[in-house]
N, C-alpha and C positions, 0 to 999 in steps of 0.2 A: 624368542625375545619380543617384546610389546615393542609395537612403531609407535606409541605415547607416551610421551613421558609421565610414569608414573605419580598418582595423587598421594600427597603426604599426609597420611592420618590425622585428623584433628578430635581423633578423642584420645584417652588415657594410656593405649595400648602404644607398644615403639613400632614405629613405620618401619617396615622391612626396607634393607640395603636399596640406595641406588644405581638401579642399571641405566646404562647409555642406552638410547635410542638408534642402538649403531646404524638399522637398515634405514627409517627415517632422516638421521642425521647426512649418511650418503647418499641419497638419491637427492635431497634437498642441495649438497652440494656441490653432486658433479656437473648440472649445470653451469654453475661459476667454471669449474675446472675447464672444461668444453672450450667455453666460451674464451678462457683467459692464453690457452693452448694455440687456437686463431690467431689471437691478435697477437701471439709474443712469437709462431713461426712465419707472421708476415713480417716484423719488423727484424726477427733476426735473420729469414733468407730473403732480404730486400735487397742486398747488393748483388742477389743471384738472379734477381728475375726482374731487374727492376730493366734491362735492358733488352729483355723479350716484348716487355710489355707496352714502354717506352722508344719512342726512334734510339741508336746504338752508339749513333755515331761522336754524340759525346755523352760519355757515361755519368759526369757528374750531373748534367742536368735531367739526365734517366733519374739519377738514385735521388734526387731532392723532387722530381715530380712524383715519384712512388710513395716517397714520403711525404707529401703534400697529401696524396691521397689519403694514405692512411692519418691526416689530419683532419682533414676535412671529414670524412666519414663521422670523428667524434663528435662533431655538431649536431648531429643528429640523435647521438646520448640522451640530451636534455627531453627531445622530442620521443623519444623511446620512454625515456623515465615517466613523463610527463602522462603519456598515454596507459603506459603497459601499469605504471603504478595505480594511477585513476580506476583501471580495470581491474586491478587487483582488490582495490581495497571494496569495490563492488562485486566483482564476478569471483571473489576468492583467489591465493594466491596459489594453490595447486594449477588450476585454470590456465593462470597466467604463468607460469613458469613451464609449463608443456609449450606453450606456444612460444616463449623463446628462445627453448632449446630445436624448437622444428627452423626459426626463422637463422639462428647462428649455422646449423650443421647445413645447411640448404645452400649457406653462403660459401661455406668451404667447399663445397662439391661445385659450384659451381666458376672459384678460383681456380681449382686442381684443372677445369676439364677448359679454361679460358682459351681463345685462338689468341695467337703471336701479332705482336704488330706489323711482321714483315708479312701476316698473311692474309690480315683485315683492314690496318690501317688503324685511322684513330678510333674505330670500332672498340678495339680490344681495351685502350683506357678507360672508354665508358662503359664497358662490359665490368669493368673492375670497382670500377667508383659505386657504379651499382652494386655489386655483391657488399660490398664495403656499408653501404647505405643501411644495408635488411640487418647486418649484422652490427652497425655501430646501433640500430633502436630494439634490436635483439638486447645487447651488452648493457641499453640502459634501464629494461625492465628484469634484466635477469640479478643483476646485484641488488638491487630495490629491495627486489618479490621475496630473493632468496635469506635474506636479510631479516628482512621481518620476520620471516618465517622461522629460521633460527632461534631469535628474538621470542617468538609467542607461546613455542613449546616447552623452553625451558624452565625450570624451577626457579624463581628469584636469584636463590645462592649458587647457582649453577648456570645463570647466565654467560659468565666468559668462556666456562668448560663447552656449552654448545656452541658459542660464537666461533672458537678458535677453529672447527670445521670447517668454516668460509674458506678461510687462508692456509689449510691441509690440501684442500681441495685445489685449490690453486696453485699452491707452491711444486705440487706432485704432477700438475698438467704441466707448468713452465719446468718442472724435472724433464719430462717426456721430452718435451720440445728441444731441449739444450741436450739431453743427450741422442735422442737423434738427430741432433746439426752435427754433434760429434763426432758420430757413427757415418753421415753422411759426406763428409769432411775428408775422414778417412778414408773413405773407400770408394770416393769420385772423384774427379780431377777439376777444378773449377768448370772448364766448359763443360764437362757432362751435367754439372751442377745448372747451372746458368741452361743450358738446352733443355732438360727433364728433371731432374734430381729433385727441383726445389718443387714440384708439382706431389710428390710423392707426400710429404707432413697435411698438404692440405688435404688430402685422400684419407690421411686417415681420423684426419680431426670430423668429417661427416660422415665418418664408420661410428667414431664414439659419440657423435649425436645420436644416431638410431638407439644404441645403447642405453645413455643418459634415458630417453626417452621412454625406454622399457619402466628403466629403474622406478621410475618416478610416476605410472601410470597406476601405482595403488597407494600413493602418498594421500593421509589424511590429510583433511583440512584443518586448520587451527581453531581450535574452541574459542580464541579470541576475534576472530576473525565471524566466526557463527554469531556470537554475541554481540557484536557492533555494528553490524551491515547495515542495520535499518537508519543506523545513526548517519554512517558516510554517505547510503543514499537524501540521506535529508540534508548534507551542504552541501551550498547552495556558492560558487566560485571558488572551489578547491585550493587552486594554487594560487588565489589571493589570500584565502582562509589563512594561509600556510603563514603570511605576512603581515598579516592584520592581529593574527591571535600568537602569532610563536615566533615573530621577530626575533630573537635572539637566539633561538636553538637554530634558525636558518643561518645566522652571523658565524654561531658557532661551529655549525656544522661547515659551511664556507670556507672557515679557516684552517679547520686541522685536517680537511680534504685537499687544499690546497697544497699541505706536506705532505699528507700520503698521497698523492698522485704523481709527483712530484719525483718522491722516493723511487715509487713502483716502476716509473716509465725511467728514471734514468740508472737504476741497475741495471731490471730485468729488459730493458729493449733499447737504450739508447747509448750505453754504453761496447755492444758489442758489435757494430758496427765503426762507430767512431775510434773502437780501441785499434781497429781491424787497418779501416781506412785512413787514416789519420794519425796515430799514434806509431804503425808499424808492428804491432800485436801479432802473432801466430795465431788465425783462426780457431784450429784444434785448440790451441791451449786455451785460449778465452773461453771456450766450448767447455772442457772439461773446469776449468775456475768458476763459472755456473755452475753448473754440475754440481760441485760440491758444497757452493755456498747453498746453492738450492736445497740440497740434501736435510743443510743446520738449521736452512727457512723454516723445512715443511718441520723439524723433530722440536723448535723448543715452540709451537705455536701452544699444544698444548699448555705445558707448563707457565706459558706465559697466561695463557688463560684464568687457571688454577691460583695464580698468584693474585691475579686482579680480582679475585672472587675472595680474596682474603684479606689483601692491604687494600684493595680500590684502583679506582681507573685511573684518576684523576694523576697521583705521583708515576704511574708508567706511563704516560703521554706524556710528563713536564720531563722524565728524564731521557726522553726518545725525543723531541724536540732540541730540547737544551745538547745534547749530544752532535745532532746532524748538523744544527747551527756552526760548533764548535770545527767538527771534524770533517766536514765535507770537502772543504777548498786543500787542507794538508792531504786529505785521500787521494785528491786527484792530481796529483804529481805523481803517484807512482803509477799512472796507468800509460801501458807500455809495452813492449817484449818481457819476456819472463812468467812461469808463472808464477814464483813464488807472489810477484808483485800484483799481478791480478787476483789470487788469493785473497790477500789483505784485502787488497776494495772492497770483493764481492762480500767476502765471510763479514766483515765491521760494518756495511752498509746493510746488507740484508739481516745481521744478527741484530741490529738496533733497530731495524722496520718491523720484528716480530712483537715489540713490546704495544704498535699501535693494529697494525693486522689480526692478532688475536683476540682483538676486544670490537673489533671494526663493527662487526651486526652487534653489537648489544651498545657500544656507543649513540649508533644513529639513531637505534630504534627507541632507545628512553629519550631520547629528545623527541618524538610527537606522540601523538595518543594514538589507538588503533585507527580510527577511523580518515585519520591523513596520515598514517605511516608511509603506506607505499609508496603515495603520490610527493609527499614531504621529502622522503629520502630521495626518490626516481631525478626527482624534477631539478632540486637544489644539488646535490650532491651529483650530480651526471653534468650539471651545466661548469661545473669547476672544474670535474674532470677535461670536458672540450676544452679548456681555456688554457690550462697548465698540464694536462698531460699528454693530449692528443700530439698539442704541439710541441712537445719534448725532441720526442728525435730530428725534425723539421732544426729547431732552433739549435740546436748543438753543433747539426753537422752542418747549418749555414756561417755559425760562429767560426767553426775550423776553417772553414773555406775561406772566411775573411782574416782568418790569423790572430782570431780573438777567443778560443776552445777556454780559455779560464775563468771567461766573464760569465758562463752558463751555470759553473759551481760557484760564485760567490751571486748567482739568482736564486740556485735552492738555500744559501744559506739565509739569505734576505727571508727567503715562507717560512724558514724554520724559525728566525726571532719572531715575525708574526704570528705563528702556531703558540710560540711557546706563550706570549703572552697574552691570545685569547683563550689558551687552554687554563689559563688562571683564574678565568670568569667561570668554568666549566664548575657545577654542583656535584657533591659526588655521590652515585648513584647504584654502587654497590648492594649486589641486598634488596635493592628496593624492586615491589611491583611493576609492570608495565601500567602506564595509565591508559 
């Protein structure tokens, strides 16, 4: 099977069938996977190690300084994007997307192998902030780079069918991770969890970096990307470029990153702590209700893809918006004991985030032209993430601590009416060439 996407005849003769670029398509996006497996086994085994890492002696303010961490690292998204994009759209994005999956799997290995605070002191928070650091500007060139990349290889009308791989990739790494917390859950007693247990996901999240890294060591470079380099090396203030000349695709892009960030960190990471701690949730069971909501994440991306390659982007964003606005604040009443009840959240909240995840790289990337793609998406869409996602789990579980856990769901309902109606300014761009 060709790693290119096949060129479609332009003479007389019928273009033979087309094949997926499957090996192309997966090495381009287990990087994301990698990457997204990290950040979603720090935040789901944070209540297990957040007081190894942290002094013990009160655990609430262990588990809000852990997650302070893992907030703070996102600040550094912008600065990932900012850089690792700029380099991309200069040094090629094969280039750059090896060098983010060395900079994430390096951070995991070296969370897994972290000294205890009873055995360093405040050494060990800084030892963590750090690793956190490599991997939050790892995380912001690695969506960027791999995005575009997506984006360049594909055939116009085939754009959402390559996109929807971003969000396979991902939906299949946060599978990993939820069901070994499930596995881990089971077959350790909290303290063995909280002493080692939770050291184990990070060991093997910088196994599957080496891996990743294999994968993607004979990835072509993008023929759009050959073709424009002389261009992006000739602007001249990049990420003013990005505001001077495409104000509005930054606005746009702003806003309906603002809901998918939003989405992403309050199923997949901020909700199974707080369902845990807070709610009185069964561990296991919230484990396994990921699990399966994840399952329906990774199976309808495709098809969701396929469908936006047929009707357009533009009505599956307005009815993925218009939906979370509606349904967020009645969903979170039922999170709780039971699992039918975590069911419904996961399955309605995740099966409505794949109508925007599926289309995610072909969205961003028709909003700039090659030559500030990477650095366009890196820069804008990493600094929204720091702003609303980072701080997701941070803000929810200080809401519960204050006895106000329901003002957090009527804050994502709030991005969602502002999604919905900058996603109404959105051209629709189906079909069409990259410019």
């Amino acid at each position: 099977m060709s790693d290119r996407a096949p060129n479609f005849s332009t003479t007389g003769t019928a273009a033979p069938p087309h094949r997926l670029p499957v090996r192309t398509l997966v090495a381009a996006s287990i990087g994301n996977a990698i990457e997204w497996y990290d950040w979603t086994i720090y935040a789901t085994f944070s209540i297990y190690f957040a007081t190894q890492i942290f002094p013990a002696e009160n655990e609430a303010l262990a588990l809000i300084s852990t997650l302070a961490t893992y907030a703070l690292a996102f600040f550094f998204r912008p600065l990932g994007g900012w850089l690792l994009g700029r380099f991309a759209d200069l040094r090629g994005r094969r280039t750059a997307m090896l060098l983010t999956i060395l900079l994430m799997a390096g951070g995991s290995l070296a969370i897994a192998l972290l000294p205890t605070f009873a055995l360093v002191g405040w050494l060990a928070p800084i030892l963590l902030l750090l690793a956190r650091i490599a991997q939050g500007m790892s995380l912001g060139g690695e969506v960027s780079n791999a995005s575009a990349y997506l984006a360049e290889i594909a055939p116009p009308e085939r754009r959402g069918r390559y996109s929807a791989f971003f969000y396979i990739s991902t939906g299949t790494a946060v599978l990993i991770a939820s069901l070994l917390g499930a596995v881990l859950a089971a077959t350790m007693t909290p303290e063995q969890l909280g002493a080692y247990g939770w050291r184990i996901p990070f060991v093997l999240g910088g196994v599957l970096g080496l891996v990743g890294l294999w994968l993607r060591r004979a990835m072509p470079e993008t023929d759009q990307f050959e073709e424009n380099k002389a261009k992006a090396q000739a602007v001249r203030h990049p990420l003013a470029a990005t505001l001077r000349e495409h104000p509005k695709a930054v606005g746009q892009l702003v806003a309906f990153t603002l809901l998918s960030t939003l989405c992403y960190y309050t199923f997949f990471s901020a909700l199974t702590p707080f369902a845990v701690s807070s709610r009185g949730a069964d561990a296991g069971q919230v484990f396994v209700a990921l699990s399966i909501a994840t399952a329906l994440f990774v199976a309808l991306q495709y098809p969701m893809g396929a469908l936006s390659d047929r009707f357009g982007r533009k009505p599956q964003l307005l009815v993925w918006s218009a939906a979370i606005a509606v349904l967020i604040v009645p969903l979170s009443t039922l999170i709780g004991p039971g699992l039918g009840n975590m069911l419904v959240v996961f399955c309605v909240g995740l099966g409505l985030y794949t109508m925007m995840t599926s289309i995610a790289p072909a969205i961003m990337s028709e909003l700039f032209p090659t030559e500030l793609r990477g650095l366009g998406i890196g820069a804008w869409y990493n600094l929204t993430v720091a702003l609303f996602g980072g701080t997701a789990p941070l803000v929810i579980q200080s809401l519960s601590e204050a006895g106000l856990a329901e003002v957090f769901f009527w804050y994502v309902a709030g991005g969602a009416v502002l999604a919905f109606l900058v996603i109404l300014t959105l051209p629709e761009t189906k079909g069409q060439v990259l410019r």
